[in-house]
N, C-alpha and C positions, 0 to 999 in steps of 0.2 A: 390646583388641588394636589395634594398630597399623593404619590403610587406607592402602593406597595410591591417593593422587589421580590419580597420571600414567596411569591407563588409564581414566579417565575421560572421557567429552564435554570439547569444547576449550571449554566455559565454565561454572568451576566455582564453586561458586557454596558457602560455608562459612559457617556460623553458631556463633562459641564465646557458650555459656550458659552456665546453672546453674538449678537449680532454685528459687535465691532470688533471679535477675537477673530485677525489672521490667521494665526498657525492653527486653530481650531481647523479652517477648512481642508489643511492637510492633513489632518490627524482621523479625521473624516476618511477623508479619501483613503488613509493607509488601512483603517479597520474593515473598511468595506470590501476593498481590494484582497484581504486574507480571509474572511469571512465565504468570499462565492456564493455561491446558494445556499448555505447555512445560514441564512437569515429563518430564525422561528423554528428550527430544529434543533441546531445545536446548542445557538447560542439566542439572544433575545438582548436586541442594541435599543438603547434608549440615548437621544441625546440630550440635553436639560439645557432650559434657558435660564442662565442662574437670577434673572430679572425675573422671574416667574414662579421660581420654585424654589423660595428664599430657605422654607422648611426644610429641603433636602440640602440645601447650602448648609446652614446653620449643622443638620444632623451627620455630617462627611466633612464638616469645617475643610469646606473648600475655600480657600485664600488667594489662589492666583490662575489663570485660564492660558492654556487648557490644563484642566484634571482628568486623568483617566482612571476609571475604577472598572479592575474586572474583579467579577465578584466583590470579596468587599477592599482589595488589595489596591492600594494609591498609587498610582503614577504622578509625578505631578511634571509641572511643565519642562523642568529641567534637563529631565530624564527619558521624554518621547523620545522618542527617532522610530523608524522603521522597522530598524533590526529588535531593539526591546517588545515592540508591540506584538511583533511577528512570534519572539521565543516564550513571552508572557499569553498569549492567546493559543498558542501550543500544546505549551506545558499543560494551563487547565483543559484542554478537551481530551488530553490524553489523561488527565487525572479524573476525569467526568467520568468516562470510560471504565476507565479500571475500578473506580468505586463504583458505580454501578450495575457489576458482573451478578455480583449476589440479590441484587433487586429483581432484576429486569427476570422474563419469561422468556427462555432462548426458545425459539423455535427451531427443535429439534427435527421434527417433520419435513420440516425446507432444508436444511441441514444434509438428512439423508436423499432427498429426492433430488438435489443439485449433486452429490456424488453419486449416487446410484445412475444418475446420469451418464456419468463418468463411463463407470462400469458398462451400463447398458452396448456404447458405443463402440467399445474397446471390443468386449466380446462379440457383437455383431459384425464385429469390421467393417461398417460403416462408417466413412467420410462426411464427419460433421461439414469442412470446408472443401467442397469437390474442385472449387480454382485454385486452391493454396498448400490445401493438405492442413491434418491436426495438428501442426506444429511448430513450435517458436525456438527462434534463437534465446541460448542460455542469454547472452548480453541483456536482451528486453524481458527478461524476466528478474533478472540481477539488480539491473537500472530502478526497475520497478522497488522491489525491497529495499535497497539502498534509501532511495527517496525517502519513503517511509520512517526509516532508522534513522536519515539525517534530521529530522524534523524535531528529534526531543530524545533525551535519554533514555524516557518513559516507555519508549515504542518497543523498547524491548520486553519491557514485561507486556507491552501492550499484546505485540507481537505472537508471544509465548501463551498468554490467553487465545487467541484467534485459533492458534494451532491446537492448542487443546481444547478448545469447542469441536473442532471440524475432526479430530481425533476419535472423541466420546460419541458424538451423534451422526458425523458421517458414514460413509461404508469403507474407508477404512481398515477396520478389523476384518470383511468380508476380503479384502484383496491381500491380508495376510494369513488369514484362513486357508484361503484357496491354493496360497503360496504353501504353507505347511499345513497337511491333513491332518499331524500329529498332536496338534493344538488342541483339538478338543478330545485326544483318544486318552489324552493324561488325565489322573484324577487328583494327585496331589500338586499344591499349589505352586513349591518350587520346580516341578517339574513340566506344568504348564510352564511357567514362567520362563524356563529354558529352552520350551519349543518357541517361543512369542522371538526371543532374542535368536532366536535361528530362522524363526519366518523375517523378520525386517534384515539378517542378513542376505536372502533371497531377494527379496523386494528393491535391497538398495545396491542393485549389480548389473551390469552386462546381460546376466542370463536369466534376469524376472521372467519369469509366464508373463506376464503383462509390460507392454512395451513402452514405458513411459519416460526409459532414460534419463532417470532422478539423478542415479550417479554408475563410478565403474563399476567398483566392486566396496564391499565391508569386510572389515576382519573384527572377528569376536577377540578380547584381548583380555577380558576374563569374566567369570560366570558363576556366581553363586546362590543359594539359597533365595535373597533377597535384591543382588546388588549385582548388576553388569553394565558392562565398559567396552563399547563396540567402536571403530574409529573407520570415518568413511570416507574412500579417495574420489576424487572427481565430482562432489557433489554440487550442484545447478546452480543454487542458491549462493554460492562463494568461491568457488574452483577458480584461482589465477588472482583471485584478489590483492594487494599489498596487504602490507602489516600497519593495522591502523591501531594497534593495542583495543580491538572489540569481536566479543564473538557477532558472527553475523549470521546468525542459522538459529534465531530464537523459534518462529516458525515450526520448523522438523522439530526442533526438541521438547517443543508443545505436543505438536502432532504425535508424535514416540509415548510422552506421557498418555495423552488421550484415549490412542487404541490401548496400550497396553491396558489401564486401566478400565478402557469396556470390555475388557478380554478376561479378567481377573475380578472384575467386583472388588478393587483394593487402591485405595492412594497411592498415587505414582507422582514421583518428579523426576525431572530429566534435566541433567544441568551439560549443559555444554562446555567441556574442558580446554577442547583445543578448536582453532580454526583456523581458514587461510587471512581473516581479519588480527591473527593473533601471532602473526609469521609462522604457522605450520604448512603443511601442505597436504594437508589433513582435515576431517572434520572428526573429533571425539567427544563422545554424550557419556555421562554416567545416568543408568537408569534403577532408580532409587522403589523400592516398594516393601521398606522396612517401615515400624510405626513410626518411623520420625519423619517418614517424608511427608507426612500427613500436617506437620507442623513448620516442612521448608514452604519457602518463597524466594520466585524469580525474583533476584536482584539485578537493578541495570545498572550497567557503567559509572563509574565516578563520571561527573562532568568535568569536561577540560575547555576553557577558554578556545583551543583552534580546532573544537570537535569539527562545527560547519565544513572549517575550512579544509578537513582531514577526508572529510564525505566525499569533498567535493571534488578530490584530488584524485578519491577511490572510484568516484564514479566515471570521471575522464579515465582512468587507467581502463575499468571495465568495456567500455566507448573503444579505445583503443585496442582490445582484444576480441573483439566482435569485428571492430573491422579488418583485421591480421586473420580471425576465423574464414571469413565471408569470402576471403579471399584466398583459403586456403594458405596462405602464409605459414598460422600456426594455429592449430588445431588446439586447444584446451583441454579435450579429452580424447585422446586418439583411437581407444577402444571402443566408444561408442558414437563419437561425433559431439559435437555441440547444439545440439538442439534436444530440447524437452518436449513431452506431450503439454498439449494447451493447456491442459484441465490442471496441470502443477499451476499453468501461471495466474489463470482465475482462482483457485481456492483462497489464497490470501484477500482477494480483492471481493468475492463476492461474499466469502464470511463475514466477511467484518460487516459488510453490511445487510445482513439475516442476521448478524449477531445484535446489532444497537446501529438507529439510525442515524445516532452523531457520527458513526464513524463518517457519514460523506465528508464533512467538513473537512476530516483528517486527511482524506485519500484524493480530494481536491487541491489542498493545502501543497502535499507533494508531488501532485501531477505538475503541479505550476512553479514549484519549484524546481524541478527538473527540464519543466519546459526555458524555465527563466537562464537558467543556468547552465541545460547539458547538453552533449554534444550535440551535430547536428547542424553548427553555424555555418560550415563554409559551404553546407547543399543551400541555404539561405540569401549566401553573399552571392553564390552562382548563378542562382533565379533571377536576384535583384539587378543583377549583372544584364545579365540576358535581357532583363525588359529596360534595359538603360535608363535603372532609378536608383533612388538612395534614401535611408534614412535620414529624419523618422517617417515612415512612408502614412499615409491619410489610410482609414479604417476600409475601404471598399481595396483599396492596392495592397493593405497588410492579407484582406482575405485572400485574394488570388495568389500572393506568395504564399498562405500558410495552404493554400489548395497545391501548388508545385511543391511543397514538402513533402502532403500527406501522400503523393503519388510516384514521388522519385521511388527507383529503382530497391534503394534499400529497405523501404518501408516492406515490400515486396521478398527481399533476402530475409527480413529478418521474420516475415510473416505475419507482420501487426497486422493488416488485415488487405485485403483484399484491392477492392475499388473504393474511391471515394468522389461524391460530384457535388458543387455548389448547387443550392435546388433556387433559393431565393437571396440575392442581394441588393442591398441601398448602402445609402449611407450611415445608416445608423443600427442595421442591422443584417445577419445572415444566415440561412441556413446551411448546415454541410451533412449529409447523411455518408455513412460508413457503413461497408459491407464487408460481410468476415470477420468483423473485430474480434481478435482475440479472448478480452476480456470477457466476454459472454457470448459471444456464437456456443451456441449447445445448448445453453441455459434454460432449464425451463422457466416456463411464464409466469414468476410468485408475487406479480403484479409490483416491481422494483424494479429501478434503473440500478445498473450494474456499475456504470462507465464514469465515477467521479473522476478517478484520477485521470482517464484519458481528456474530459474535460476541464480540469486543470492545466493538464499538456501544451491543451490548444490555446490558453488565457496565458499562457505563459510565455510562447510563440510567440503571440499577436503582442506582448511586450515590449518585446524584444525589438517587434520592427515597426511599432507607431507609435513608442512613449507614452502610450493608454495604460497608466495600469492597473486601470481598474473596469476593465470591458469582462463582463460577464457572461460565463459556456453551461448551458443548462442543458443536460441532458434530457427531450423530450417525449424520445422513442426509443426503445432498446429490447433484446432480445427477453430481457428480463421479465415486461409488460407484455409479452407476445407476437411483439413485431418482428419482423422476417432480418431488421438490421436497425442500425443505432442513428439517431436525428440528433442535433446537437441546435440549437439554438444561442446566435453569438450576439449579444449585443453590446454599443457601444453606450460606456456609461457618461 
């Protein structure tokens, strides 16, 4: 019988077979493998037996196997590989996303109560993590964003929305308030506007009230009626970076529009001019709140054929300055150190998801690719070493290696979390719980798992060292749900 697509999820995702189509069973395996547990959230996989479903044949004039259709866009056989599947299945969950902005019901509510959080902790001076302390290395905050950005072009307006959701409805505007009292003592609008670009140069320095070491210091570089130009040294999110021709701080320049504009009642855009993605050594935003910002839009990057490979270059470099940091070697930001408060490096990861629940797919997507790909190998070879094995090691010996990862020493430096212990393993399956994680220790309970991309991480590992790759990391427990720490569930596919 006939299905109908069109009341399906808006990213669909078609597989035409047969039961005598070889390459069909890889092309299989490659969707399900980038998909993770986005199976029926983000996306909605159908495969067709084109012997059965002649109607759907005839109406996609599909002529040779395998055909792949996401949404209504053809693939045909010629043209699979890995890498197309990977950038075509991307591209739309970050285009799902972004058209979606204006549908969906942000929930504003979570929004503020996940920052107010923030707040709560700061000003209590209470130690969210009493083994670890609230703080992360810039490098695993870096890594993280990176990841993200390398995934699709799109990520940057993706980006740039997230930041200005958590801008608008976060507290935010409370920690720039607090920074300048003058803020609301003004009554006309450019001269609010003038205290707002003097409270984020507080905020993004050495000497914030609030201790969250975003960056050194800012300098205001000009300031008018409608239109100012702040440039910020040593900022978390990019400090030491190479020159990849990209700005890489979409994020902040969302966030910038956000408050500003819960601050003013007024359209705000915030374009990023300079960065250290863009050979400066600098970060510069122009923050716009004339009537025409009301008609800009974030545009991302032209695509360039060796983007991937530019990411993947910048994220070894950033790899390589976390471990010159850790080692005191070389410090990235001398005046305030290299480390951020936690709560910077969750707000990207848990808005996105309080903002729309496709984002898992996304922040899986890049976990795994980071785990696929970034640094981290030769603590890997040293394990495997040690237990006198070698790849591709069997699904029960890749756990225990990915258990002597999550516990080495630097996992510890750099503060990703805590402790972590295998609770249940076979062969076909594992548990690993984490304690401290970064990504959500603090979180209140909004009845959400936080931890995609760290579960991409792990699926990404476990690649690496048993040529599974498509063993799937479901996050089962997390501080997000109310539990005291994160339960991952790994099974082999």
């Amino acid at each position: 019988m006939s299905k109908d697509f069109s009341m399906m999820p808006p990213v669909r995702v078609i597989l035409f077979t047969s039961p005598t189509c070889g390459p069909c069973v890889s092309v299989d395996r490659i969707i399900r493998k980038f998909l993770g547990p986005g199976f029926g959230i983000s996306t909605h996989y159908n495969k067709i037996d084109v012997d059965e479903e002649r109607e759907l044949v005839e109406k996609y004039d599909i002529r040779r196997l395998p055909t792949l259709l996401i949404n209504d866009e053809k693939i045909t056989s010629e043209l699979i590989d890995e890498i197309t599947i990977a950038e075509k299945l991307q591209t739309k969950l970050f285009e799902t996303v972004i058209e979606r902005e204006k549908l969906r019901e942000i929930h504003k509510e979570n929004l503020l109560i996940l920052t107010q959080n923030t707040l709560d902790s700061m000003n209590q001076e209470q130690i969210i993590r009493p083994n670890i302390g609230d703080y992360c290395h810039i490098g695993l905050l870096q890594q993280n964003i990176l990841s993200i950005l390398a995934l699709d072009p799109l990520a940057e307006q993706f980006m740039y929305i997230l930041g200005k959701d958590l801008g608008l409805f976060g507290a935010g505007h409370s920690l720039l308030t607090t920074a300048n009292s003058q803020i609301y003592e003004k009554l006309s609008l450019s001269d609010r506007f003038k205290e707002i670009i003097k409270g984020f140069q507080k905020i993004y320095s050495s000497d914030s009230p609030f201790p969250l070491f975003i960056a050194e210091t800012t300098e205001i570089i000009s300031i008018e009626d409608e239109t100012a130009k702040i440039r910020i040294y040593g900022l978390a999110t990019s400090v030491g970076a190479p020159d990849i021709g990209e700005h890489l701080c979409p994020f902040i320049a969302g966030e910038i529009a956000g408050i500003t504009q819960a601050l003013l009642g007024k359209i705000t855009f915030v374009e990023e001019n300079a960065c250290w993605g863009t050979g400066h050594e600098y970060c510069e935003f122009t923050i716009d709140i004339s009537d025409e910002a009301e008609n800009k839009k974030y545009e991302p990057s032209p695509p360039i054929p060796e983007r991937r490979d530019l990411f993947r270059l910048l994220i070894k470099t950033v790899a390589d300055h976390f471990n010159a940091s850790v080692l005191m070697k070389n410090v990235q930001r001398p005046t305030i150190g290299d480390y951020v408060y936690m709560g910077f490096l969750q707000q990207p990861i848990t808005s996105a998801k309080i903002m729309d629940e496709f984002c898992g797919s996304i922040l899986y997507s890049a976990g795994r690719e980071l785990g696929n790909f970034g640094p981290g190998k030769e603590i890997l070879r040293k394990s495997m070493k040690k237990r006198n094995i070698e790849k591709p090691l069997d699904f029960e010996t890749g756990i225990l290696v990915l258990h002597d990862y999550l516990t080495h020493p630097i996992m510890h430096i750099s503060r990703a979390h805590a402790f972590c212990e295998i609770i249940e393993l076979s062969e076909e399956e594992a548990t690993i719980k984490i304690h401290d994680c970064a990504y959500a220790t603090g979180v209140p309970g909004l009845g959400k798992t936080f931890c995609d991309f760290q579960a991409g991480y792990m699926a990404g590992r476990l690649e690496i060292l048993t040529n599974i790759d498509t063993t799937l990391v479901t996050e089962t427990k997390c501080h997000g749900t109310g539990d005291p720490y994160c339960e991952f569930l790994i099974q082999k596919d």
